[in-house]
Structures are given as C-alpha cells and as structure tokens.
N, C-alpha and C positions, 0 to 999 in steps of 0.2 A: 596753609600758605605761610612761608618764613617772614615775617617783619622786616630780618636784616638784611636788608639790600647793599651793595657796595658802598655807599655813603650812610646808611645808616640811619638818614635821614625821618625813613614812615616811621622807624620804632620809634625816635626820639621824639618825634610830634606825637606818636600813641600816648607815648608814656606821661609824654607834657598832661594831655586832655586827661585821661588817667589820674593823675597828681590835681589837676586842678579841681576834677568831681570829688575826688576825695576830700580837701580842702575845705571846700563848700559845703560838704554832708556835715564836716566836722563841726562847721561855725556854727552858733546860733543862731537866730535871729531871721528876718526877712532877705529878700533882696536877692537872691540866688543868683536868678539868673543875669542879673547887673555883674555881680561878682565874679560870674562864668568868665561872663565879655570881657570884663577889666584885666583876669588875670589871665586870658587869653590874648589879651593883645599886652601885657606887660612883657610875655613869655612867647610872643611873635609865633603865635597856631590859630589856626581857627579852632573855635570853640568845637564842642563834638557834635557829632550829629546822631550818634547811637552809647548808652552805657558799655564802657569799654571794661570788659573782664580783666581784673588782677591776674587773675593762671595765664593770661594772652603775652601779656606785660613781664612776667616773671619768665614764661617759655623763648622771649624774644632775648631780655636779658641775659638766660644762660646760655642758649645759642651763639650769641654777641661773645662772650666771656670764653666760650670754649673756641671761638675762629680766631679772636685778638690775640690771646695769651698763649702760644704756637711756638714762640721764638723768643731767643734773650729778648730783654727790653731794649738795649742798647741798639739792636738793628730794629728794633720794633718801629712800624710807620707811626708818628708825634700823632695824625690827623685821629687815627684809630684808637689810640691811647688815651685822647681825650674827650672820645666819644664813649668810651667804659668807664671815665673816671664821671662824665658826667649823669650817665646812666647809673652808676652806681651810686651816685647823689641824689637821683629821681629815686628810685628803689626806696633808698634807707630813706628818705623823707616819708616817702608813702605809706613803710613801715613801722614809722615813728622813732627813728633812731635819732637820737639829739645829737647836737652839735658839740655838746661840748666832749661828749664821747668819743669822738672822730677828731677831736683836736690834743684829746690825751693822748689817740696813738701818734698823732703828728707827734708831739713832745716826745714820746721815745723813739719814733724815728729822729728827731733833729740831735738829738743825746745819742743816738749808735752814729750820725753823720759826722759828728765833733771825734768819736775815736777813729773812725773811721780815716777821716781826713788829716789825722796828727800821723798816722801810720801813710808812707806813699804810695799813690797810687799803685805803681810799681809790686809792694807786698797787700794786695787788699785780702783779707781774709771776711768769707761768708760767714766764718761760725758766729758771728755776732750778730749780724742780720737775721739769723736763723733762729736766734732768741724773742724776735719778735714775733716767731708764731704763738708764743705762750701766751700773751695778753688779747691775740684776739682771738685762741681757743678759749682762755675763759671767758673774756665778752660775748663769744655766739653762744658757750655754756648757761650764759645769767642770763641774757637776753635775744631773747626770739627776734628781734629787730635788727640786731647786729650780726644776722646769719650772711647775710648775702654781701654785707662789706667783709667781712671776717675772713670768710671763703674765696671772694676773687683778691684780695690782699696776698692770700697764703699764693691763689695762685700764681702772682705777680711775684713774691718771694723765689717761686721755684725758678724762675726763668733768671734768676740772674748768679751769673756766672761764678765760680767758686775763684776762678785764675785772674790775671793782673785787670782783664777787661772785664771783668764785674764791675770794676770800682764803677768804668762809662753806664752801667746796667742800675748798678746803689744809686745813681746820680738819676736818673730818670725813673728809678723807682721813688725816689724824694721826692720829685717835682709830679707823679701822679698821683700821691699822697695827696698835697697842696692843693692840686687840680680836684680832688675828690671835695676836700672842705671847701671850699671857695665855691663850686657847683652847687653843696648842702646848703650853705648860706644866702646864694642866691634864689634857692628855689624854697629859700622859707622853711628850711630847717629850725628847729627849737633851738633855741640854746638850755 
C-alpha cells in the first residue's frame, strides 16, 4: 500500500511517529513514553500505535521524490515541494545528518546565487549550478546519512532549466534548499 496519498499527508505523519521513536530510543534515561506524547503533540501526530519500519518510511520517501521531481521546478506545485523538502528533513534527521552539513551546502548554494544574480536573468547559465553536484557526491561519498539529501538535491538540480527560465527554476531551487534546513532544524536536527 503507497503512503503517498495526494496531500501526502499519512507519509508525513508516518514519518513524524517514525523520527519521534527514533529520538526516544536514542535518549537516555526514563521517561519514554512521556517524551512520545510531548513530541508528538510538539509535532501535531498522534503518538504511534504500532513500531513503524525505517524501509516503510525510506519506500514512501522515494516514491514522494520520484512523482514530485517530474518537472522544472519553476512550474513545480510550491504545496508538493515543500512537502519533499520537509520529508527530506525527516529522513536526514532520522539518519543522523547534522545541520550544519545541510547549511554548508546552503552557503554554496547562496555563493552560485550571488553570480548567478550579477549575470541577468535574461543570460542565466546552469553550468554553475551543475558544480554543485560535486559537493553532495562527495558528502553522500563520506557519509551514509547524507545519501538521501544528496540524491533528491541532485534530483532537484536536474529539473532546472539550462535557458533564460531556469533562472525562475535556480530561484525556487534556493528557497527548497532553505525549506530543507529550516524543516532539519525544526525537527531537532544536530547541529
């Protein structure tokens, strides 16, 4: 049975319960199932009611990742985009991907957005965006946690246009960047 429903909605509540067992095996100490409740209503899901498999969570994920990532970004629906940048924030959380990882590559994204932007819209060239697959093939290379950001990144790369409306596609691939760290941060990413 698929998770991704049209809103997306069961996976993102799976995944929440998901991240939050994970969290709580992680802590030490008593209290568990206090900590369930609390970060279950922090994170607006019901608590779980059955141990939810990682493969369930990871198969929903790329499911998600191959129906969103279909079309430029630029025509991509906002609703859906920010439902993969959030899931992609659940994922690397769960897999231990820290934050400050996911805010290095924000920093060369906002450093190709400055040449980008000095050059006009009008002349936008990909080949520099293109350079940003180098840093997250060697981050999913070093690290096993950084596979599933690394990969739908690259895929989000493909989709934006080489011609003058890329630049509209670089501009919304920026802001699901952002969208990605801000979801990590909320949901209790390391720094």
């Amino acid at each position: 049975m698929s998770l991704v429903s049209d809103t997306g909605t069961e996976l993102r509540n799976k995944a929440v319960q998901w991240l939050v067992n994970l969290s709580v095996k992680r802590r030490r100490g008593g209290g568990n199932q206090e900590r369930v409740k609390k970060l279950c209503y922090e994170f607006s899901v019901e608590p779980p009611k059955r141990e939810i498999n990682e493969s369930e969570i990871i198969n929903g994920y790329d499911e998600l990742c191959s129906s969103v990532l279909t079309e430029p970004l630029g025509e991509m629906d906002v609703s859906k985009l920010l439902l993969l940048a959030e899931m992609t924030a659940i994922v690397s959380v769960g897999r231990g991907l820290k934050t400050n990882q996911i805010r290095r590559f924000l920093d060369g994204v906002k450093r190709i957005s400055t040449i980008v932007r000095k050059s006009a819209p009008a002349v936008f060239d990909k080949s520099e965006v293109e350079l940003l697959k180098i840093p997250l093939v060697y981050a999913a290379g070093r690290q096993q946690s950084a596979w599933h950001f690394a990969n739908t990144c690259m895929k989000a790369i493909d989709q934006i246009r080489p011609s003058n409306k890329g630049f509209c596609d670089w501009q919304r691939f920026e802001r699901f960047v952002e969208a990605i760290v801000a979801y990590h941060k909320f949901y209790k990413g390391e720094d």
